[in-house]
N, C-alpha and C positions, 0 to 999 in steps of 0.2 A: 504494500500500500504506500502511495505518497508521504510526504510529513507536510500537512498541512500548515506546518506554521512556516515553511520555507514557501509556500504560494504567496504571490502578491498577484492580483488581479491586473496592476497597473503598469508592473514589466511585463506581463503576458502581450496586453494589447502595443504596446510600445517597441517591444524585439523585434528586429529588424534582423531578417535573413542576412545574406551578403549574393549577392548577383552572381550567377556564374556563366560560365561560357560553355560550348557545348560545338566542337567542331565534328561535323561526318564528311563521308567520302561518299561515291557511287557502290563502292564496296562496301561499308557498311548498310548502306540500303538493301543490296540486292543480298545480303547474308541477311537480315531480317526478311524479306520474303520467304526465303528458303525455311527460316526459323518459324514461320508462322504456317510454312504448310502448302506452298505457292509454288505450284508444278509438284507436287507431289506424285501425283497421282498418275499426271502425263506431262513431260518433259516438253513437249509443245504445246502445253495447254493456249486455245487462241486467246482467253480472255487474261491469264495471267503468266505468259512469257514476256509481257512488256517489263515486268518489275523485277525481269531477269538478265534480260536481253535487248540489243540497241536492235528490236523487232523491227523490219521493210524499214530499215535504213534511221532507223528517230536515232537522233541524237544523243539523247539520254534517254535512262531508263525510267519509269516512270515510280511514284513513292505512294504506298500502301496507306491511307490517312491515320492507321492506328501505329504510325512510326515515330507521331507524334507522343505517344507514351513516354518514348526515353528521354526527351528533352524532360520529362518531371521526374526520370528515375535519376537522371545525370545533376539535377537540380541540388541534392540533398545528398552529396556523397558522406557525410559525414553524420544523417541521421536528421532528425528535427528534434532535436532537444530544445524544451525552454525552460527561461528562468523559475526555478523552486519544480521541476516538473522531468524527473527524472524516470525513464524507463528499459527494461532491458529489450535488446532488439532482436531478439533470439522469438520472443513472446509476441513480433509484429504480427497482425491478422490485416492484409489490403480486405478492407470492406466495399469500396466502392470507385469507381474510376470516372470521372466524366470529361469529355474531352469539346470543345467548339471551335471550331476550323475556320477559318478567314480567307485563306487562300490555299493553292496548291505548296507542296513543299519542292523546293528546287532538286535535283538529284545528289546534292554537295552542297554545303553550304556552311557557317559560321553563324551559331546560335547565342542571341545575349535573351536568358533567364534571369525574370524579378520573381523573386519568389515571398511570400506574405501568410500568414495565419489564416486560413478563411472561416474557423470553428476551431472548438475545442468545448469538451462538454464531459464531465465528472459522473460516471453511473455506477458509482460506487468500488467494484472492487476493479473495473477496469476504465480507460478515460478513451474519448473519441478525438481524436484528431483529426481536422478539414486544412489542407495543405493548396495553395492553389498558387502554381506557376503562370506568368504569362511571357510569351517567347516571342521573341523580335526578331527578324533578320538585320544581324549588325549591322551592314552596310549601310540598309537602306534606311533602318530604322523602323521597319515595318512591323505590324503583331500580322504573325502566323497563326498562334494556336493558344488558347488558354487548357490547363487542367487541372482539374482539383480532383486530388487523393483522397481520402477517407480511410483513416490507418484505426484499426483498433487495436489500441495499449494494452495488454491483458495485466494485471496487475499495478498498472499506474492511476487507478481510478483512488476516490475517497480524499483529495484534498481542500476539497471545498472550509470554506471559514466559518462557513453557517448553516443552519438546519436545510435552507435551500439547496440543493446540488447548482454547482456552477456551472455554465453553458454560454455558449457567446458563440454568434453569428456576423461575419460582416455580407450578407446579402438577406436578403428577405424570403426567398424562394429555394428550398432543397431541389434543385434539378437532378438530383441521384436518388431521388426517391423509387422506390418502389412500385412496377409497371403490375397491373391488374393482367394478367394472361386471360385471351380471351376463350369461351366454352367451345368456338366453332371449331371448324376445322382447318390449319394452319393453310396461306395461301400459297408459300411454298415451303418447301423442306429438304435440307441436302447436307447428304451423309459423306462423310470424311476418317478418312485413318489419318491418328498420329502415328509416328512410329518410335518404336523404342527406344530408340537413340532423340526422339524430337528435344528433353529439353538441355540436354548438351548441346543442344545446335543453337537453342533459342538462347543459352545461358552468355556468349560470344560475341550477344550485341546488349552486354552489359550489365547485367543480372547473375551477380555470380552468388548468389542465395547458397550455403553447399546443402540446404533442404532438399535442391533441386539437383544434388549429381553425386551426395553422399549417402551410402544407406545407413551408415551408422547414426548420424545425422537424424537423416529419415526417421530411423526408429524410435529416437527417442524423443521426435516429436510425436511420436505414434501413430507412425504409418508404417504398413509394409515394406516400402521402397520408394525413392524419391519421388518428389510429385511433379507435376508439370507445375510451371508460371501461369498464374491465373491469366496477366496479362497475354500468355500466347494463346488461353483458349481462347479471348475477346479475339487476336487475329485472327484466330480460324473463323469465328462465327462471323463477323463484317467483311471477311474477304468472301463467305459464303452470300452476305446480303446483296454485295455489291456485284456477285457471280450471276446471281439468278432475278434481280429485283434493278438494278440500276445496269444490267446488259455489262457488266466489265467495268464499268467507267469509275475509277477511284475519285473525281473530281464531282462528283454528284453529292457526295457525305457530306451535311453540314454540322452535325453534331453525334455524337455518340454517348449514350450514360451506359453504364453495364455496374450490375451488385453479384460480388463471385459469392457461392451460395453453399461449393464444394469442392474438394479436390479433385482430379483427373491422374491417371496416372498416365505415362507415355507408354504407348501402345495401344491403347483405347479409341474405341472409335466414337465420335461425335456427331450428332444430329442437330444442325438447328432448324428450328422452326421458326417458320415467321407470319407475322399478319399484318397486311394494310390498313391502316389510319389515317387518311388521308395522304399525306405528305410524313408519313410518323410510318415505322416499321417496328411493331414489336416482337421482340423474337424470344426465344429460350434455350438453353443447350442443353444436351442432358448425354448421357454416357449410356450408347446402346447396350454394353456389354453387362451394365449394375440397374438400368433403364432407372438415371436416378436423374435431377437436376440439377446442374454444378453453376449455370449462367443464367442471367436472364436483364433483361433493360428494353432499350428504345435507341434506335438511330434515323435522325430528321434529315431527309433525304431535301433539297433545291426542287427537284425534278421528276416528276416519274418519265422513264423510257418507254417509248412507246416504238412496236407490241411489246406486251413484259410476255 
C-alpha cells in the first residue's frame, strides 16, 4: 500500500514529465508489421505487402496507424512514477489504450513527445493511472497522434488523505470507456494465427517486458508460458478492421480505444469480430482455441469504403 502521508495532491497535479524524442526508421516500421501479424498468412498479401514492401514501385512503405503505440511506450522509458506515489513495475496491468490520429505517419521520421498526467484515481489497495502523450513531428512541428494509457498499479492504491478516495481527471469524457457489444450478428469477422514465436518478434520494436519471452518470469506471474503484448493483439485486430471494413487502406483510422480484458498466449488463434455504427466499428477479440474474450473497444473510421 502507498504511505499516504508522502501524497501531496498538489505535486501530483504540478509534475511535469520531461519531453522525449523518439526516432524510427522504415525498418522499424516494416519489423512492427511483421510483429503484429502483416503477411503472415500470405507473403503477398494484396492488402498488407504495402507495410512490407516498396509494392508497384511506392516509394515508401506504408505505416500501420497502431504504430502509433510506441511513441507512448518510448515516452516513459523510465516508468511514471510520481511525487509520494511509488509502485512496483513488475505489478503493471495496461488496462486500456486509446489512440486519435491527425494524420498519416511518415515511413521514418523524428518524434518530439509531451507527455502529462491525464488521471490518477486511488481504489484502495491498487491506484489507476491515465498517462497521455501527444507526438509532434519535430521538424515540422506538427501533432501526429495523441495516446492515453490506462496502467493499473496493483498494490499502489490507498493513499488518499481523506475518507474520500482520490481521483483527478484532466478531460471530462472517459473515451476508453467501455463498448456495449452488440446481440446481433457480427458484420464481419476474421480469423488469424499468431505464431509461436509472435511475441519475440513483437518484443524488437521495443517492449522488452521479459513477461513476454521468459517462462520463469511467466510463471510467477502465473501463467503457463509467456504471454503475448496486449498491445500486438490491438495490431492484429485493427489490421483485421482495416483488412475487411476500410478495403486495406490504413489512412481511413481516425481513432482507436481498445480495454485488454485477457491474456493471449503466442500461438493462439484470434477472431475479431466487428459491427457497424455508423462511422464507429465495434469489435471484440476472443481466442478460438479457450473461445474466451481477451479485447474489445471501438475504432472511428473518416470513411466507409464503398462496396465493403
Amino acid at each position: 500500500m502507498a504511505d499516504s502521508s508522502a501524497f501531496d495532491p498538489q505535486s501530483i497535479l504540478s509534475h511535469k514529465y520531461p519531453d522525449t524524442t523518439y526516432n524510427y526508421t522504415e525498418r522499424d516500421v516494416v519489423l512492427y508489421a511483421l510483429g503484429v501479424g502483416a503477411c503472415g498468412r500470405d507473403g503477398v498479401d494484396g492488402d498488407e505487402l504495402k507495410y512490407i514492401y516498396h509494392e508497384n514501385g511506392q516509394q515508401f512503405v506504408q505505416v500501420l496507424p497502431t504504430f502509433a503505440a510506441l511513441f507512448s511506450l518510448a515516452s516513459a522509458p523510465n516508468g511514471f512514477n510520481l511525487p509520494g506515489l511509488q509502485y512496483d513495475p513488475r505489478l503493471l496491468l495496461h488496462g486500456q489504450q486509446y489512440i486519435e490520429l491527425y494524420r498519416p505517419f511518415p515511413s521514418s521520421g523524428c518524434i518530439h513527445n509531451k507527455v502529462s498526467l491525464a488521471g490518477l484515481h486511488d481504489k484502495g489497495k491498487a491506484a489507476i493511472i491515465e498517462i497521455e502523450t501527444k507526438s509532434y513531428e519535430k521538424d515540422s512541428g506538427e501533432l501526429l497522434c495523441i495516446n492515453r494509457m490506462t496502467g493499473f498499479l496493483r498494490g499502489a492504491g490507498g493513499f488518499s488523505k481523506s475518507s474520500q478516495p482520490y481521483s483527478y481527471s484532466s478531460y471530462s469524457s472517459n473515451k476508453v470507456s467501455s463498448v456495449k457489444i452488440p446481440k446481433s450478428q457480427p458484420f464481419a469477422v476474421f480469423e488469424d494465427c499468431t505464431q509461436p514465436s509472435q511475441a519475440l518478434l513483437y518484443r524488437l520494436s521495443g517492449d522488452y517486458n521479459p513477461l513476454h519471452s521468459d517462462p520463469v518470469v511467466a510463471k510467477v506471474a502465473g501463467f503457463s508460458r509467456p504471454i503475448l503484448h496486449g498491445l500486438c493483439t490491438l495490431g492484429f485486430s485493427v489490421r483485421a478492421i482495416i483488412k475487411c471494413l476500410c478495403r486495406g487502406d490504413p489512412n481511413l483510422v481516425k481513432s482507436i480505444s481498445a480495454r485488454f480484458l485477457l491474456h493471449v498466449y503466442p500461438g493462439e488463434t484470434l477472431i475479431t469480430e466487428m459491427w457497424l455504427e455508423g462511422l464507429r466499428v465495434i469489435y471484440q477479440a476472443k481466442v478460438k482455441e479457450r473461445n474466451q474474450t481477451v479485447l474489445s473497444g471501438y475504432v472511428d473510421i473518416h470513411r466507409l469504403s464503398s462496396p465493403l
